[in-house]
N, CA, C and O atoms as a GROMACS GRO file, in nm:
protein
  392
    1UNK      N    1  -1.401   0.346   0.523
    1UNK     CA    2  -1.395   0.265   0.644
    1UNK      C    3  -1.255   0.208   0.655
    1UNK      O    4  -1.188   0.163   0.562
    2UNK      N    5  -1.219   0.215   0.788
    2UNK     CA    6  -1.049   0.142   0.793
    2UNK      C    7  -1.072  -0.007   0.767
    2UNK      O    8  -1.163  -0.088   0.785
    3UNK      N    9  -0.937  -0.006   0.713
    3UNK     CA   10  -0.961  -0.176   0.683
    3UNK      C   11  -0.935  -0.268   0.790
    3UNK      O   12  -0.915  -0.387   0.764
    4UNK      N   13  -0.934  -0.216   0.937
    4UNK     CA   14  -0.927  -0.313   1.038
    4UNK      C   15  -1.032  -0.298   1.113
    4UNK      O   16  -1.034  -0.333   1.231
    5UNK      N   17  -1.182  -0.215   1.018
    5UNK     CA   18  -1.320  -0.282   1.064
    5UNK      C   19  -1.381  -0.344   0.929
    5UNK      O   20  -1.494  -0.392   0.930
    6UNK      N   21  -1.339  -0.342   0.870
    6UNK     CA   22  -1.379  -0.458   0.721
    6UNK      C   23  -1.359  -0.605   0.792
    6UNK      O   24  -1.449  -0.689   0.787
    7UNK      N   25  -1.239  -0.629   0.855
    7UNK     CA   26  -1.144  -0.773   0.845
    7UNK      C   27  -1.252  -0.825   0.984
    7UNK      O   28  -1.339  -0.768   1.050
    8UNK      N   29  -1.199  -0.946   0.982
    8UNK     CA   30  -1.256  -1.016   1.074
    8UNK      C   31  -1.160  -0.949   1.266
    8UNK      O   32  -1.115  -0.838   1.297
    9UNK      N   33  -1.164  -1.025   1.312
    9UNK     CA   34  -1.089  -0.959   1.448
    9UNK      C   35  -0.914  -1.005   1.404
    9UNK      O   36  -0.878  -1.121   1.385
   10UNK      N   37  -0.834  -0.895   1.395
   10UNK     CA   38  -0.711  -0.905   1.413
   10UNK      C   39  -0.642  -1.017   1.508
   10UNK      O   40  -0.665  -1.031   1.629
   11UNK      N   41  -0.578  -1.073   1.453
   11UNK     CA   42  -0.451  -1.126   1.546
   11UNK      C   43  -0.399  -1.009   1.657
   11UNK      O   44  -0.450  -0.898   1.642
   12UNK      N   45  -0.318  -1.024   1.748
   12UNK     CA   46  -0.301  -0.974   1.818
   12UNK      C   47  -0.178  -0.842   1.803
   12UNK      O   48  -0.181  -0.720   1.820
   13UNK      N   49  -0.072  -0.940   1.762
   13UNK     CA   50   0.036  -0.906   1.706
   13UNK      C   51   0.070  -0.836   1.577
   13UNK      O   52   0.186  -0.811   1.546
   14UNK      N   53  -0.048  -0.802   1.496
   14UNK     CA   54  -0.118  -0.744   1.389
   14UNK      C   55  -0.112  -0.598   1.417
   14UNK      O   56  -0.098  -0.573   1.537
   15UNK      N   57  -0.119  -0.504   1.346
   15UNK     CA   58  -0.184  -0.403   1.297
   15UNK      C   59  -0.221  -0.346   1.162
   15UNK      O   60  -0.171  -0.390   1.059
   16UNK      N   61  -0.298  -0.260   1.162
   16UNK     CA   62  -0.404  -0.223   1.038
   16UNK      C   63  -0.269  -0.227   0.936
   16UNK      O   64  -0.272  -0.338   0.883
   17UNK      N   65  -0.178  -0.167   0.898
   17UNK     CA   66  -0.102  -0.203   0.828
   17UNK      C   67   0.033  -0.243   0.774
   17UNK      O   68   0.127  -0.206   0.704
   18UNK      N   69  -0.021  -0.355   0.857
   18UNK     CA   70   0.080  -0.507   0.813
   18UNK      C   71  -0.046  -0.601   0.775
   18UNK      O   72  -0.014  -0.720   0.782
   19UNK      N   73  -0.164  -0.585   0.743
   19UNK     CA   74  -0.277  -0.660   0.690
   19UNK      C   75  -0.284  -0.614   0.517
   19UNK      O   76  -0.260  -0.507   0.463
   20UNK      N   77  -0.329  -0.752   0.458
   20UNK     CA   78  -0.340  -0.719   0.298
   20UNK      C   79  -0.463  -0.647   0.321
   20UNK      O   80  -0.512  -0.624   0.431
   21UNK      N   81  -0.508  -0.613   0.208
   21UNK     CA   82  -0.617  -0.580   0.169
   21UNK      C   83  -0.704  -0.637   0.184
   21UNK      O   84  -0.680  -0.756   0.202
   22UNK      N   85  -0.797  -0.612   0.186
   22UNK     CA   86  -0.960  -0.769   0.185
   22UNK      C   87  -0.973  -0.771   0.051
   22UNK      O   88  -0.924  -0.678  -0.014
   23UNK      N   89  -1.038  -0.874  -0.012
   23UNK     CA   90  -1.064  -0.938  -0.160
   23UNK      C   91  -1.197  -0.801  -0.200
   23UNK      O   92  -1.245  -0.771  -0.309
   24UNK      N   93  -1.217  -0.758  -0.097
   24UNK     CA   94  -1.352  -0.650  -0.196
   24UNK      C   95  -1.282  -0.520  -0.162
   24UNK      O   96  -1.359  -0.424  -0.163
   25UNK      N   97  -1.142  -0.488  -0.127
   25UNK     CA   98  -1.113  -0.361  -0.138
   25UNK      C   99  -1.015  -0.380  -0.271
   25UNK      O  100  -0.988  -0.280  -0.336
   26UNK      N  101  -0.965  -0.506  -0.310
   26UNK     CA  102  -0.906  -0.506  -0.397
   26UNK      C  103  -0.967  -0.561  -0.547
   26UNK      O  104  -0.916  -0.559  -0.660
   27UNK      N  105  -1.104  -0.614  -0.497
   27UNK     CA  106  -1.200  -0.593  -0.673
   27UNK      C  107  -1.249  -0.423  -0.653
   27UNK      O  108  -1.286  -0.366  -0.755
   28UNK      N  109  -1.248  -0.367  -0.561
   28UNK     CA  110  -1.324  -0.211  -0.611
   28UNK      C  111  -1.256  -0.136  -0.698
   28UNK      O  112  -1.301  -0.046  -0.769
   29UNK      N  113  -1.110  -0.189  -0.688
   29UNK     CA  114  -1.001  -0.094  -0.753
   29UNK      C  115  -1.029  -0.172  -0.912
   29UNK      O  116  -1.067  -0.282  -0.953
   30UNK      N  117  -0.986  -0.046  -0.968
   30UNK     CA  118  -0.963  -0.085  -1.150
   30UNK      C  119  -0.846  -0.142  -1.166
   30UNK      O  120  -0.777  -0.180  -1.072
   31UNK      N  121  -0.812  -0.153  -1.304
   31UNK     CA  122  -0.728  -0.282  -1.353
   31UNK      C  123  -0.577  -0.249  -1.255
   31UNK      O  124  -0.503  -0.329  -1.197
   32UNK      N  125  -0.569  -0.082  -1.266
   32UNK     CA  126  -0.447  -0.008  -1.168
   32UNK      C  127  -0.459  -0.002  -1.039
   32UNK      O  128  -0.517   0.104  -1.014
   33UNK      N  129  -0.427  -0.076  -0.913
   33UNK     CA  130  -0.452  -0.006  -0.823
   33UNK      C  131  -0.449   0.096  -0.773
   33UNK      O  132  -0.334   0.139  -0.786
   34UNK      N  133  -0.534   0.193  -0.700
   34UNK     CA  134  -0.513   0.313  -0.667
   34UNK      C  135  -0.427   0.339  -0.595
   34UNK      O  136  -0.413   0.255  -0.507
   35UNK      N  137  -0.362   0.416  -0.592
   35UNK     CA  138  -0.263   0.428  -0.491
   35UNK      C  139  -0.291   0.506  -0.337
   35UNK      O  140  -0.242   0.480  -0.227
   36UNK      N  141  -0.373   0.595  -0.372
   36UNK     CA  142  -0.462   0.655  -0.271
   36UNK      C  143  -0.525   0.583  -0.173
   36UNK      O  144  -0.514   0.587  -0.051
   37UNK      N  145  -0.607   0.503  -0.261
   37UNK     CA  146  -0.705   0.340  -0.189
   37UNK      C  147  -0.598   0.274  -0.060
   37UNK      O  148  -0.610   0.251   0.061
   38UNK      N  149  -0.486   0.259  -0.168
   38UNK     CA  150  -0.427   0.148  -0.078
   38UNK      C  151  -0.347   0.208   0.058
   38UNK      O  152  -0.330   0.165   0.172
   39UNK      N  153  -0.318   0.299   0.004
   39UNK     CA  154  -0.241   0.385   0.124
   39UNK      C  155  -0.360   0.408   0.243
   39UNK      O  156  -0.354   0.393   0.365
   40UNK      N  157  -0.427   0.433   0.190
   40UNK     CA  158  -0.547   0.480   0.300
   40UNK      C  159  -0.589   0.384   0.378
   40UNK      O  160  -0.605   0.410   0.497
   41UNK      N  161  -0.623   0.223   0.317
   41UNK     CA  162  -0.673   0.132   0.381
   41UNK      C  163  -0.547   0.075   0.467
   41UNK      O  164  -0.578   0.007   0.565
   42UNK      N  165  -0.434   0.092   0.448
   42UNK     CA  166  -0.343   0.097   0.539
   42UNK      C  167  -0.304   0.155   0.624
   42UNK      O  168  -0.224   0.117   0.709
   43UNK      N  169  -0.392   0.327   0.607
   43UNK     CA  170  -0.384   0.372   0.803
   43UNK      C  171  -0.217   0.478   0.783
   43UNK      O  172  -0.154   0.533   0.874
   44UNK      N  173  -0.191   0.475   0.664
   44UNK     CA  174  -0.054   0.583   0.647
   44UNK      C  175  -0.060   0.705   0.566
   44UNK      O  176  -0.125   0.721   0.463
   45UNK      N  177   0.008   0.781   0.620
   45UNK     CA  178   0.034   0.946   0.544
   45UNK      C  179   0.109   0.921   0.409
   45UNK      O  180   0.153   0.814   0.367
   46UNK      N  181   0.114   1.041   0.354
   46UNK     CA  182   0.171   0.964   0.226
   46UNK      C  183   0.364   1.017   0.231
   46UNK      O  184   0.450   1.000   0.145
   47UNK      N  185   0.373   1.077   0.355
   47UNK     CA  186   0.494   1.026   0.353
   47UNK      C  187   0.510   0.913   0.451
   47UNK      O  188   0.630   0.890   0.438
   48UNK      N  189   0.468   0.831   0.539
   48UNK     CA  190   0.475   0.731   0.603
   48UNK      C  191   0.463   0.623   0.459
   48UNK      O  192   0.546   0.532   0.453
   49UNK      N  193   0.382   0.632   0.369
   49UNK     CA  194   0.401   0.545   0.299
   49UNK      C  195   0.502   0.535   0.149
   49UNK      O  196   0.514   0.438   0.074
   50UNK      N  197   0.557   0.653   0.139
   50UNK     CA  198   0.618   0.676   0.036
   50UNK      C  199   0.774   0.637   0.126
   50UNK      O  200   0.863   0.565   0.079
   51UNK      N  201   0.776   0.685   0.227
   51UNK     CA  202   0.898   0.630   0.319
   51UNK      C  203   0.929   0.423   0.335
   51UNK      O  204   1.023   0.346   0.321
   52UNK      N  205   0.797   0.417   0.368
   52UNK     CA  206   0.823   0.290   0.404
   52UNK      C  207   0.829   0.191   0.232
   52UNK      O  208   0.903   0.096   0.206
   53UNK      N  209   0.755   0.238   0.166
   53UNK     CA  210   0.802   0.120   0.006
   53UNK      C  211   0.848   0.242  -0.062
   53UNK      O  212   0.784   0.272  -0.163
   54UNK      N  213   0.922   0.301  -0.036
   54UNK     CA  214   1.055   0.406  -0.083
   54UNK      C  215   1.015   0.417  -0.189
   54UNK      O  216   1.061   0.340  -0.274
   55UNK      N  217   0.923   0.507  -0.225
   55UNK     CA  218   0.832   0.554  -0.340
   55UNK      C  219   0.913   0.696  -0.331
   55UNK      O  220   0.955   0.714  -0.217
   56UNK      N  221   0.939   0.779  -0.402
   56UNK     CA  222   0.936   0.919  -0.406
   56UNK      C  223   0.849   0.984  -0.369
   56UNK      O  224   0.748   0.916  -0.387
   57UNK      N  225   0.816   1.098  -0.318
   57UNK     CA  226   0.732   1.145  -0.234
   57UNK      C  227   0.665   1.225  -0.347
   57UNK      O  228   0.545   1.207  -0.370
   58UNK      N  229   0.729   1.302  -0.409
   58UNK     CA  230   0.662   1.396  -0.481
   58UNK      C  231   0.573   1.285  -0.640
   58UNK      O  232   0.461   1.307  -0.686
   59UNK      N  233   0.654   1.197  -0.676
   59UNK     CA  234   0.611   1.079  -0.698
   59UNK      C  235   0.499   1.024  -0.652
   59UNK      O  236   0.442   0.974  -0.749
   60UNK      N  237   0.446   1.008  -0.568
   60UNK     CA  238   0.298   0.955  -0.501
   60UNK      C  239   0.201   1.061  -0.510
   60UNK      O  240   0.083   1.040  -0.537
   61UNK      N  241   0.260   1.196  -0.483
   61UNK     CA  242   0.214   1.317  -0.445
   61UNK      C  243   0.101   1.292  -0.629
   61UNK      O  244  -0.021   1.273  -0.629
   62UNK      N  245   0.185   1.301  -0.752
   62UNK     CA  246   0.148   1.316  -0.827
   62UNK      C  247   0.063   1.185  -0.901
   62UNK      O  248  -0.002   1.199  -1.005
   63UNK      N  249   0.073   1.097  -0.850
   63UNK     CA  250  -0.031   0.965  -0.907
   63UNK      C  251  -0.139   1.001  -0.852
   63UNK      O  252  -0.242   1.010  -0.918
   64UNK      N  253  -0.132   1.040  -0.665
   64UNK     CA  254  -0.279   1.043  -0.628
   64UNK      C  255  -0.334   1.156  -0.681
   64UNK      O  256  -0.456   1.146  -0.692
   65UNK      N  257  -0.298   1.240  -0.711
   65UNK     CA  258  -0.408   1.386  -0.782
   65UNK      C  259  -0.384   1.390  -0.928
   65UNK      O  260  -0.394   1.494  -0.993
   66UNK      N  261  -0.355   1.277  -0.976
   66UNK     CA  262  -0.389   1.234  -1.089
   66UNK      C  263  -0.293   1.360  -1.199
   66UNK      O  264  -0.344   1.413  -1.297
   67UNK      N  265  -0.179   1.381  -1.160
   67UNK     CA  266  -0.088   1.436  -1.277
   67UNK      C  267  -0.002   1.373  -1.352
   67UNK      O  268   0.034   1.417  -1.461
   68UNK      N  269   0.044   1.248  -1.296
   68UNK     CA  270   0.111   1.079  -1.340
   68UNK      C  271   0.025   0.975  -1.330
   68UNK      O  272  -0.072   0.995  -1.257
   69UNK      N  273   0.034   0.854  -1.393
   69UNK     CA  274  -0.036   0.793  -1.362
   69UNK      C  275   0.099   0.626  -1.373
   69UNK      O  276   0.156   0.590  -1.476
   70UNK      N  277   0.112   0.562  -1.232
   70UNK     CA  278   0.214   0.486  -1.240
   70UNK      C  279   0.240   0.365  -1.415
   70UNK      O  280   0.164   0.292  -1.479
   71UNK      N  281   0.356   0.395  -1.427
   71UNK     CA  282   0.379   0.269  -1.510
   71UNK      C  283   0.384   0.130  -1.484
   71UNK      O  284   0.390   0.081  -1.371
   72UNK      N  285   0.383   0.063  -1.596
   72UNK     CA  286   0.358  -0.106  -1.612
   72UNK      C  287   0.445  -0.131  -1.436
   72UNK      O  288   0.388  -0.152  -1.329
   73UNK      N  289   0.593  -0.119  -1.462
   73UNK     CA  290   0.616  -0.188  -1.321
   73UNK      C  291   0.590  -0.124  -1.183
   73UNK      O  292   0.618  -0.197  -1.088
   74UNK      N  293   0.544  -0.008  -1.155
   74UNK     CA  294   0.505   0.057  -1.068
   74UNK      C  295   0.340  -0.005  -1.024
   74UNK      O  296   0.292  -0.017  -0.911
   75UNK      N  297   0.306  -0.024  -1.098
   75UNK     CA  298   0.199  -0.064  -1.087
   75UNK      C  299   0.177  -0.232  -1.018
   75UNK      O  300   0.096  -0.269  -0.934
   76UNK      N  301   0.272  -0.301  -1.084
   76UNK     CA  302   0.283  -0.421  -1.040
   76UNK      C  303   0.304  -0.379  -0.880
   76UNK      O  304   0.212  -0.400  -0.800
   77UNK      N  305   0.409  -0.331  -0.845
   77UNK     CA  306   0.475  -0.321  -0.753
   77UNK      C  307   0.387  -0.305  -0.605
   77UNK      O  308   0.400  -0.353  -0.492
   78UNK      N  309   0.252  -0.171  -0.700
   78UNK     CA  310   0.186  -0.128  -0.599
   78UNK      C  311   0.053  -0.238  -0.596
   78UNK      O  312  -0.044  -0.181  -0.547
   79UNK      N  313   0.032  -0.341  -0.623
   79UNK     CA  314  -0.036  -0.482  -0.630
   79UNK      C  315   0.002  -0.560  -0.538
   79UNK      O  316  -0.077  -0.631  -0.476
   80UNK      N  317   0.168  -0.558  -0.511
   80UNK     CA  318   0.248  -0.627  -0.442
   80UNK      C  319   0.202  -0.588  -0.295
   80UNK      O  320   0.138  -0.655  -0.212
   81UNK      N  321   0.247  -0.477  -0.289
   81UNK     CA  322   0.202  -0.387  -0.194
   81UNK      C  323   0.056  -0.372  -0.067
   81UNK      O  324   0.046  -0.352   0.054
   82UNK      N  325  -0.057  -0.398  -0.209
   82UNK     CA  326  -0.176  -0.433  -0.173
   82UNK      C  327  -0.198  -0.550  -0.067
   82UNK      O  328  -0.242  -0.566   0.046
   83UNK      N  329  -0.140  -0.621  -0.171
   83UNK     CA  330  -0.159  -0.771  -0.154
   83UNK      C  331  -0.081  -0.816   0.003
   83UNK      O  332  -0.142  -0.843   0.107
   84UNK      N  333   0.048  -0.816  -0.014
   84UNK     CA  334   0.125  -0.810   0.119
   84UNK      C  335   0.214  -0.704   0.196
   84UNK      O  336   0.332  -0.726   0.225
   85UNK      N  337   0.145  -0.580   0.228
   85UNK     CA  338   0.179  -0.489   0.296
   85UNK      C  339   0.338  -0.540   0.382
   85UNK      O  340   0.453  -0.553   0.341
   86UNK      N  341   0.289  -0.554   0.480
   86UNK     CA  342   0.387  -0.646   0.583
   86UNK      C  343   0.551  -0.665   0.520
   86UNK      O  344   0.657  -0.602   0.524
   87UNK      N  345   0.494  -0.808   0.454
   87UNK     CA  346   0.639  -0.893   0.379
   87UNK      C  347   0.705  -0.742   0.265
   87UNK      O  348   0.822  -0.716   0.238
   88UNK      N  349   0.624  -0.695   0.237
   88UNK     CA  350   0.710  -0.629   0.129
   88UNK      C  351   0.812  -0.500   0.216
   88UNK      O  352   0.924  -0.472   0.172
   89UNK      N  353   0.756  -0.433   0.338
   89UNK     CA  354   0.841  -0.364   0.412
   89UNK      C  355   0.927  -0.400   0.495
   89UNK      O  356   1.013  -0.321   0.533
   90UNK      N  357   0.920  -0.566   0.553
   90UNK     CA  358   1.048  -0.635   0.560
   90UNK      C  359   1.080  -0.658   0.484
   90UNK      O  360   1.192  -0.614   0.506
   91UNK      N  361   1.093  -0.725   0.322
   91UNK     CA  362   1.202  -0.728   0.224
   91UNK      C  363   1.264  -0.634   0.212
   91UNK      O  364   1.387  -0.640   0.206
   92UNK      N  365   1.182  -0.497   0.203
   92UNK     CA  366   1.295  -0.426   0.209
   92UNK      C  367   1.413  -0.331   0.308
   92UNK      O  368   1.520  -0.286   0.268
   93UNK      N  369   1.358  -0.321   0.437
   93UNK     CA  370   1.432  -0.304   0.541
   93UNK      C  371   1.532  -0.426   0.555
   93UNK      O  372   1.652  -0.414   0.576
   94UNK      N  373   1.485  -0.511   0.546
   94UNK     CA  374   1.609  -0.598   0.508
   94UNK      C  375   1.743  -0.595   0.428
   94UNK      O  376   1.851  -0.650   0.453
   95UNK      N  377   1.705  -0.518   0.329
   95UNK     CA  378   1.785  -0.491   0.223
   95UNK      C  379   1.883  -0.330   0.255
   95UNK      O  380   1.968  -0.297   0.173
   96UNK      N  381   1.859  -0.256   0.362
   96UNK     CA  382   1.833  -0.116   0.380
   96UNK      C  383   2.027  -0.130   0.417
   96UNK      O  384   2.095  -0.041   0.367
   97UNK      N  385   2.081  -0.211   0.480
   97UNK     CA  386   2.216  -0.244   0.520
   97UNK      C  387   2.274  -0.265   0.401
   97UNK      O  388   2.375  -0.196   0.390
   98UNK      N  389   2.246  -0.350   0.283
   98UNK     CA  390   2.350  -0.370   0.175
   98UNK      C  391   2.351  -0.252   0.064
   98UNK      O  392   2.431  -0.255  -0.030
   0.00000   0.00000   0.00000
């Protein structure tokens, strides 16, 4: 189910992903978040999302079909991610000039 029929009614100025996660898409996941999960409940391809938190492509390619499995800070990262979709793709488009 998309996660912008889980949530309550969107803000206006909103879309499906610039929204965190809901608290029960992010207890379903194990101690790792999935990376699959999260991409998905955000409504992106996995190069739309490997583009936008500048993941390597072939890199994502291989966590979701399970031939890698992300490390300690990758993992954080993709928590971050979960958690605040939005803020984390302005931090870094922000950064995209220096």
């Amino acid at each position: 189910m998309p996660i912008s029929k889980r949530n309550s009614k969107p803000m206006p100025e909103e879309d499906a992903a610039d929204r965190p996660l809901s608290s029960s898409d992010l207890q379903r996941m194990r101690r790792t978040p999935q990376v699959k999960i999260v991409r998905r409940a955000l409504g992106l391809t996995q190069e739309e999302f490997a583009a936008r938190y500048r993941i390597p492509l072939g890199t994502l390619r291989d966590w979701e079909q399970g031939r890698t499995e992300p490390d300690q800070p990758a993992r954080a990262y993709l928590r971050v991610i979960a958690a605040e979709p939005a803020m984390t793709a302005r931090a870094l488009s922000h950064h995209e000039g220096s």
